[in-house]
C-alpha positions as CSV (number, residue, x, y, z in Angstrom):
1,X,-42.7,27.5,22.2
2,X,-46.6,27.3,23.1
3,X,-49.1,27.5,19.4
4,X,-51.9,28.9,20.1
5,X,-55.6,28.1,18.3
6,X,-57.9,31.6,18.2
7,X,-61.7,31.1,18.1
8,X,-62.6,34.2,16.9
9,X,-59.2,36.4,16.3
10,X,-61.4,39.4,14.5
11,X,-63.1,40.2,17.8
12,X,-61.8,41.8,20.9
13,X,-60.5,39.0,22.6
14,X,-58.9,37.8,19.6
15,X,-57.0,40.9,18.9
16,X,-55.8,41.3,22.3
17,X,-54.4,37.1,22.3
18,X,-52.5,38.5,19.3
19,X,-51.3,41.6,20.6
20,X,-49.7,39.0,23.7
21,X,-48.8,36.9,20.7
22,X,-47.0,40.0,19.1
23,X,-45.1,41.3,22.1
24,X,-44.1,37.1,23.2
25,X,-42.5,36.3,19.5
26,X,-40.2,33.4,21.8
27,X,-42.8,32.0,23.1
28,X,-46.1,31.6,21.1
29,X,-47.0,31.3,18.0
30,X,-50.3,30.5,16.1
31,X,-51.3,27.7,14.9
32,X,-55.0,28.5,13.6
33,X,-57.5,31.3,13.4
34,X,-60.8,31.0,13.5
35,X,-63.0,33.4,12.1
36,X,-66.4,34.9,11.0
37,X,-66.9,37.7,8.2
38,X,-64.1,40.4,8.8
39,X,-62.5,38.9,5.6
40,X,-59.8,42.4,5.8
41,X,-59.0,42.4,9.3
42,X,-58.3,38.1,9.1
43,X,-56.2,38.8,6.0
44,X,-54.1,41.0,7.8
45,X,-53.7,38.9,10.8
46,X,-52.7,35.8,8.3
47,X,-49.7,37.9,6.9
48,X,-48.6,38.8,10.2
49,X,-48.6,35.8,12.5
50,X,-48.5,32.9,9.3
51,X,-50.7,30.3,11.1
52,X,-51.0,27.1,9.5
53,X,-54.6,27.1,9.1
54,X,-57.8,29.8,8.6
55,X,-61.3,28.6,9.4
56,X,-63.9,30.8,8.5
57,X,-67.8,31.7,8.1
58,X,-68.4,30.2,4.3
59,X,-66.8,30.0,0.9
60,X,-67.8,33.7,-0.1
61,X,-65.4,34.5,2.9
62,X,-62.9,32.1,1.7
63,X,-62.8,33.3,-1.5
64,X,-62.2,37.2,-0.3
65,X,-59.7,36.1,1.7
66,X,-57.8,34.3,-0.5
67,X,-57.5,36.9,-2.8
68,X,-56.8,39.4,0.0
69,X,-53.6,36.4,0.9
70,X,-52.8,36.1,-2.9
71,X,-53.0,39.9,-3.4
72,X,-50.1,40.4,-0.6
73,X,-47.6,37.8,-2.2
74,X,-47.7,35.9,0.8
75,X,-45.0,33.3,0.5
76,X,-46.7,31.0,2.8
77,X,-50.6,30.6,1.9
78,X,-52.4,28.8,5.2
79,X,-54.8,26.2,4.4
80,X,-58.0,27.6,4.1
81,X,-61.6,26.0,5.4
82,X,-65.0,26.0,6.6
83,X,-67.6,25.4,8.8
84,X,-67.8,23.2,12.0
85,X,-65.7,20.3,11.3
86,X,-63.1,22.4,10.1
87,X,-63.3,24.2,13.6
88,X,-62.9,21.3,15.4
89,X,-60.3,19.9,13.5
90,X,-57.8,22.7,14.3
91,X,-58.8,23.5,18.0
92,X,-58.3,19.5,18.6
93,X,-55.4,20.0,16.5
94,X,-51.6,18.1,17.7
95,X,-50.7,21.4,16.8
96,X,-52.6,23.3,19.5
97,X,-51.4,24.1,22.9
98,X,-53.8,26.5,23.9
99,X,-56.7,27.3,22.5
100,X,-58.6,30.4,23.2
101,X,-62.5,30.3,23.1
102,X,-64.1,33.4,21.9
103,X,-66.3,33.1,19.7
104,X,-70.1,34.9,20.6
105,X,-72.5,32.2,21.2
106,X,-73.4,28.9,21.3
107,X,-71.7,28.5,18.0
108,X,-68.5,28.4,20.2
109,X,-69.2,25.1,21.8
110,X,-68.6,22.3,19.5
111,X,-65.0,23.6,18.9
112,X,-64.2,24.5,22.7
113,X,-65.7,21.0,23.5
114,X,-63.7,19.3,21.0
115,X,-60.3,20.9,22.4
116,X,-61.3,19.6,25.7
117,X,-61.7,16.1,24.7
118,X,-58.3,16.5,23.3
119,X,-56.9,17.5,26.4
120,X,-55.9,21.1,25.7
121,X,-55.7,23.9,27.6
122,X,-58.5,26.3,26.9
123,X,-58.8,29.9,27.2
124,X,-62.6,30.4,27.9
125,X,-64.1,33.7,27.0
126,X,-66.8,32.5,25.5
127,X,-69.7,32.0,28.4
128,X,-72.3,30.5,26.7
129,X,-70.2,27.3,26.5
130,X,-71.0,26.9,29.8
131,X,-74.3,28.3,30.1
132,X,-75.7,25.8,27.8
133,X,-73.3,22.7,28.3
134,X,-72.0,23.4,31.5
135,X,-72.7,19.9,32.7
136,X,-71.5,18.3,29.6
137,X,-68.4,20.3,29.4
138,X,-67.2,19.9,33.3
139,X,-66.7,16.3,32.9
140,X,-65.0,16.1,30.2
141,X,-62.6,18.3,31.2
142,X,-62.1,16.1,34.2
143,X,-62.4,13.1,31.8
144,X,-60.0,14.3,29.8
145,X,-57.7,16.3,32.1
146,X,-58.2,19.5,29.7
147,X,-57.1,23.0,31.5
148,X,-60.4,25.1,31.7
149,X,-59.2,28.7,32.8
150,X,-61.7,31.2,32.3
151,X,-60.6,34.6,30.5
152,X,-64.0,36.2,31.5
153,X,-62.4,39.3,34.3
154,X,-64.7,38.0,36.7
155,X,-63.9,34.5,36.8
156,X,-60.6,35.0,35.8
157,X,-60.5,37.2,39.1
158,X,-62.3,34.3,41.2
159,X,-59.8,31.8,39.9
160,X,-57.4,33.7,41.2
161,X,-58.8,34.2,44.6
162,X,-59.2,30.6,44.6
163,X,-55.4,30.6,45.1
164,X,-55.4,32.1,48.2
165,X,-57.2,29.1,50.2
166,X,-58.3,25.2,50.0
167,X,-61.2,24.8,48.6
168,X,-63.1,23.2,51.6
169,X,-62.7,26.8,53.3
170,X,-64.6,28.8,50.9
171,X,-67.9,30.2,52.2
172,X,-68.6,32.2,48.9
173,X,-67.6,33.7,45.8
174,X,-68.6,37.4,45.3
175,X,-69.0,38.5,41.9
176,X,-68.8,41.9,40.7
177,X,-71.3,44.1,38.4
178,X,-71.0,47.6,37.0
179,X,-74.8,48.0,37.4
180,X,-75.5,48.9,33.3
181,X,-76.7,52.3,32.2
182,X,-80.1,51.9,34.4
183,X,-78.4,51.0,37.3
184,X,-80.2,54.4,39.1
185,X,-83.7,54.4,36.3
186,X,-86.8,53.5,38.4
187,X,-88.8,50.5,37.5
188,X,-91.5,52.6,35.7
189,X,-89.1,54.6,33.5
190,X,-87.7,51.2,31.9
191,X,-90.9,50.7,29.7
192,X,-89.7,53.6,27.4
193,X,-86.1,52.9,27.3
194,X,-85.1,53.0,24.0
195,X,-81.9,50.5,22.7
196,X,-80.1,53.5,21.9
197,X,-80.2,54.3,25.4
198,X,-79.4,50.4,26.5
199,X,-76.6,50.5,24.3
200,X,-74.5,53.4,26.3
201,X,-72.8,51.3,28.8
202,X,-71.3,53.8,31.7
203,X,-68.2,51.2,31.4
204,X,-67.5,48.8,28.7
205,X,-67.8,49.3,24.8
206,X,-69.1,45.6,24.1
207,X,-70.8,44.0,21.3
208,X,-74.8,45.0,20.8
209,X,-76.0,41.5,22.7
210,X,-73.5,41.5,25.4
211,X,-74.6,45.2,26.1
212,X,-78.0,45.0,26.6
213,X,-77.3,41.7,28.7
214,X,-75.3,44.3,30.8
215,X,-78.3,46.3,31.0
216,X,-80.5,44.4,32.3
217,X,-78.0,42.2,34.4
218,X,-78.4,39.3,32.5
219,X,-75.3,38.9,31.5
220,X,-74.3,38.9,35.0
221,X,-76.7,36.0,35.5
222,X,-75.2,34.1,33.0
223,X,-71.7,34.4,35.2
224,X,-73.5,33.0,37.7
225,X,-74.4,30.2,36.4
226,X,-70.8,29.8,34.4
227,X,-69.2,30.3,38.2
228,X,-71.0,27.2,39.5
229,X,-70.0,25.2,36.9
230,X,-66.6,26.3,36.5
231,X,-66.0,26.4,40.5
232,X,-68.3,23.6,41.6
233,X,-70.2,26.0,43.6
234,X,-74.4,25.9,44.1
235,X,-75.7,29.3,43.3
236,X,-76.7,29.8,47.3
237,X,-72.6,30.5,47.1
238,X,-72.6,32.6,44.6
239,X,-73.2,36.5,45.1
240,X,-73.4,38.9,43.5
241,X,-72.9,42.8,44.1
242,X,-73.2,46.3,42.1
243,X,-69.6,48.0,41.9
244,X,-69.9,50.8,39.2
245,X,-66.3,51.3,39.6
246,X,-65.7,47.8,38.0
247,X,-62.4,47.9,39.9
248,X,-62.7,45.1,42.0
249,X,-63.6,42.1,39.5
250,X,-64.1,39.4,42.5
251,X,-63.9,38.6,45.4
252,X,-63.5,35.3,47.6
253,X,-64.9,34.9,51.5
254,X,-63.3,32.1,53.4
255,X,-64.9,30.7,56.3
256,X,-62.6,32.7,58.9
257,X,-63.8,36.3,57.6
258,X,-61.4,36.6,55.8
259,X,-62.0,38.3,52.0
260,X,-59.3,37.8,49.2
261,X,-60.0,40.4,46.3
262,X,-59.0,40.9,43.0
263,X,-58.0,44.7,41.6
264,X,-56.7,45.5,38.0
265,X,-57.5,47.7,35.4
266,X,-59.8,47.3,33.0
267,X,-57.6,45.5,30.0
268,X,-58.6,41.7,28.6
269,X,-54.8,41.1,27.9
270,X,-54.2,40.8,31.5
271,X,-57.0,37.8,32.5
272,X,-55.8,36.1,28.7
273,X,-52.2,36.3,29.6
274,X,-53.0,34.5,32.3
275,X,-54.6,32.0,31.0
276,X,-52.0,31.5,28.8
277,X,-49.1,31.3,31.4
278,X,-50.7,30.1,34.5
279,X,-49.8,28.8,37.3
280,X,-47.1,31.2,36.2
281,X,-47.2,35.1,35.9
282,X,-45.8,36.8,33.2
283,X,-45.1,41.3,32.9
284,X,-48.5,42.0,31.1
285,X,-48.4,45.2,28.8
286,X,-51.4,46.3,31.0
287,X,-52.1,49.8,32.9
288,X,-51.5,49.7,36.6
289,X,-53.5,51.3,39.0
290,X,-51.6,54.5,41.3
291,X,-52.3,53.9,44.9
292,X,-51.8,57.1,45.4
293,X,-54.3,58.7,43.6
294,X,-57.9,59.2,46.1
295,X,-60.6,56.7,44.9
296,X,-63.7,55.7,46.0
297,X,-65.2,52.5,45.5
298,X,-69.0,51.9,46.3
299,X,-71.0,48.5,46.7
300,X,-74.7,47.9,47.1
301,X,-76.8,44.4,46.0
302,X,-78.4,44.1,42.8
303,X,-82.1,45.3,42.6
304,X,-83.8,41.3,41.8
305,X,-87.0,43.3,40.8
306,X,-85.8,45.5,38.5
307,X,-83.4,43.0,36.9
308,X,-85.5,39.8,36.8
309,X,-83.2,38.3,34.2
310,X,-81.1,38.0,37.5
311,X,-83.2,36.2,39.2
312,X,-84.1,33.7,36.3
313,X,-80.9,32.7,36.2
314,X,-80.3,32.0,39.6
315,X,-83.3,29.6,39.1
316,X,-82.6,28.4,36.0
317,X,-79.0,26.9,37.6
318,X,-80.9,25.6,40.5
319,X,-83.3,24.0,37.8
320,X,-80.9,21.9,35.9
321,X,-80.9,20.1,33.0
322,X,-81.5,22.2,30.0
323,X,-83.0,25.4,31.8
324,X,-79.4,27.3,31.0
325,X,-79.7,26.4,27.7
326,X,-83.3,27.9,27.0
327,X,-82.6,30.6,29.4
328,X,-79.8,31.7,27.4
329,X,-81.4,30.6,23.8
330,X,-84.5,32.6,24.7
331,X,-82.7,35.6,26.3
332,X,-80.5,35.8,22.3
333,X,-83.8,35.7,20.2
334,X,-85.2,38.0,23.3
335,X,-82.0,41.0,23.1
336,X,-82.4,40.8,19.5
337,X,-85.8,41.8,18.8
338,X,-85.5,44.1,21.2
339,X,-82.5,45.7,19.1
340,X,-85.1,45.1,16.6
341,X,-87.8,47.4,18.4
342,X,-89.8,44.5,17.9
343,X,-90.6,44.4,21.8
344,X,-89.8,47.0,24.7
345,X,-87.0,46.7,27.0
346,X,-88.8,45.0,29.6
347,X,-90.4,42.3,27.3
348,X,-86.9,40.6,27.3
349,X,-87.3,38.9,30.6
350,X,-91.3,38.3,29.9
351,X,-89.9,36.5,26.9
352,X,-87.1,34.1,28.3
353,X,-89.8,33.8,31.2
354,X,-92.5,32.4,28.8
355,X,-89.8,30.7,27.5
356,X,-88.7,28.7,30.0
357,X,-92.1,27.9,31.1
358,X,-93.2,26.6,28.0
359,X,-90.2,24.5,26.7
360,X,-90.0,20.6,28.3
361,X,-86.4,20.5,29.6
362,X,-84.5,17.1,29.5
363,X,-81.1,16.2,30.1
364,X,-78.3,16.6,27.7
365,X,-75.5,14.3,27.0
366,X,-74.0,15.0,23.6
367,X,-72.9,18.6,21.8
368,X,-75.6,18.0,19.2
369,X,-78.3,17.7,22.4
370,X,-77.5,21.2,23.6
371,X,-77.6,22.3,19.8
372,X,-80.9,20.8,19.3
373,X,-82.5,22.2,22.8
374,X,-80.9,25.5,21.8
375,X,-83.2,26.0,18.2
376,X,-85.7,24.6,20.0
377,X,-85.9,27.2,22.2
378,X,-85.3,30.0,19.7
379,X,-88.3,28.8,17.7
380,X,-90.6,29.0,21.2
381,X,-89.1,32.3,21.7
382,X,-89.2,33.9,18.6
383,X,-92.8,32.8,18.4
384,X,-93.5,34.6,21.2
385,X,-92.0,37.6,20.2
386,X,-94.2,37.6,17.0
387,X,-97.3,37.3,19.2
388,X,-96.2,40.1,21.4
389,X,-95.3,42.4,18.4
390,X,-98.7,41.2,16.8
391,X,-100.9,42.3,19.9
392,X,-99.0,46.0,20.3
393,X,-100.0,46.5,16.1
């Protein structure tokens, strides 16, 4: 039996490695969770799967779920703890087989890094990781022979192309985006789009950041950037291509024409089961797509100057150093005033623009490094956020 360590088990990802978990009883079982505020829904998961250990947000989350674990008569209480160390601690666990990575942001580095140092295989849904450390972390997986297999459906479905050929052969890796909710909006009509509006994805129900990253195909960047690193591809191989269907998650061109694809419906437990059993396939509890039924699938390349969040990160990547980390350290401060209606829609990129221009970049060799670079750039950004809201008073 494989026991599994859950950055993040309240959120989507987490839910659905549990519902594997759930359906797999002979095969996994859990060794920690690792959560933020949902004190119910943690509570619940601790009375189902009995891990050995809870990590969560701070003792006033602690405390509520204790009582929530105490109020249930659980006969075996988990050991209960907080903060950073504590996360480390159980995904670098003996304990932990797998660990997957999905908790939002940058706060879900220390803890994916340390599982890598420890050698584990990790589940990575959580991009920013290697956005901001992507450098960092790719060594030390090869330092430490960790197992880095991305959950994200694109890169899970480039990891699977990759399968199909040697390496040496590829000629590019084709990524896949929906388009957003403005993938038709001219240019002028952004200025009054409204986050309401940027919030109504045509395909995905997301988290609010995620969303508007969608929107303005900055999420999408940040895939590129996480492909090169994961793949050990330059961004010259890596392309990318508007498919509203979101059918085909990625693709893979090999240097005799030929194009490998990869097609499934849209359900996370699919690309997390795999991570989880690979090389090995397992029956996922997943939808599969009739072959009978007519479809049409469009594709069409991304508009650079009406997305310039695109482009950004293309250059960032090229860049080096710490441009990924400001990039996506600006673009977070950015999305949220935005959410905010502190600045318009298209201030976002003017933002992470001005933010990348402004902040020195240098290299970064420790955890703490990309940590330090990060609130460095959240304090340039979010000062220029104030001066932009100032001058529209």
């Amino acid at each position: 039996m494989k026991f599994v360590t859950i950055l993040g088990s309240t959120g989507s990802i987490g839910t659905s490695t549990l519902d594997i978990i759930r359906r797999n009883p002979d095969k996994y079982g859990v060794h920690a969770l690792v959560a933020g505020r949902n004190a119910e829904l943690l509570a619940a998961q601790v009375a189902e799967f009995r891990p050995s250990v809870v990590v969560v947000a701070d003792d006033a989350v602690r405390a509520e779920v204790q009582e929530r674990l105490l109020a249930q008569d659980i006969p075996h209480q988990p050991t209960l703890d907080v903060g950073r160390t504590a996360q480390e601690a159980a995904a670098a666990a003996a304990e932990t087989d797998i660990l997957i990575s999905a908790i939002v942001g940058v706060a879900g580095l220390p803890a994916t890094y340390a599982a890598i140092q420890a050698g584990k295989r990790v589940g990575l849904a959580n991009k920013e990781t290697m956005v901001t450390a992507g450098e960092l972390v790719t060594r030390a997986v090869e330092r430490h022979r960790a197992e880095l297999i991305p959950v994200d459906s694109e890169h899970n479905g480039a990891h699977q192309c990759l399968r199909a050929g040697d390496r040496k052969d590829v000629r590019k890796l084709i990524l896949t985006a929906s388009g957003g909710p403005f993938r038709e909006t001219p240019l002028a009509a952004l200025a009054s789009v409204t986050p309401e509006q940027a919030l109504n994805h045509p395909t995905w129900k997301m988290g609010p950041r995620i969303t508007i990253d969608s929107a303005t195909l900055m999420n999408k960047g940040f895939e590129v950037i996480e492909a090169c690193w994961l793949f050990g591809l330059p961004p010259s191989m890596v392309e990318v291509v508007v498919h509203p269907q979101s059918s085909v998650h990625a693709m893979v061109e090999y240097s005799d024409g030929s194009v490998i694809a990869q097609i499934c419906a849209t359900d996370m437990r699919m690309p997390i089961q795999y991570a989880m059993t690979w090389p090995e396939r397992d029956e996922a509890p997943v939808p599969r797509i009739d072959w009978r039924e007519a479809r049409t699938w469009t594709f069409s390349p991304p508009d650079f100057t009406k997305f310039p969040l695109l482009r950004l990160a293309y250059e960032a990547q090229s860049a080096g150093g710490a441009s990924t980390c400001i990039l996506n350290a600006a673009d977070e401060i950015a999305v949220e005033s935005f959410l905010k209606e502190r600045i318009s829609f298209l201030e976002i990129a003017s933002i992470v623009e001005e933010t990348l221009n402004r902040v020195p970049g240098r290299n970064l060799v420790s955890v703490d490094d990309v940590l330090a670079m990060d609130g460095e750039a959240r304090r340039m950004a979010a000062a220029l956020v104030a001066r932009s809201a100032s001058a529209a008073v």
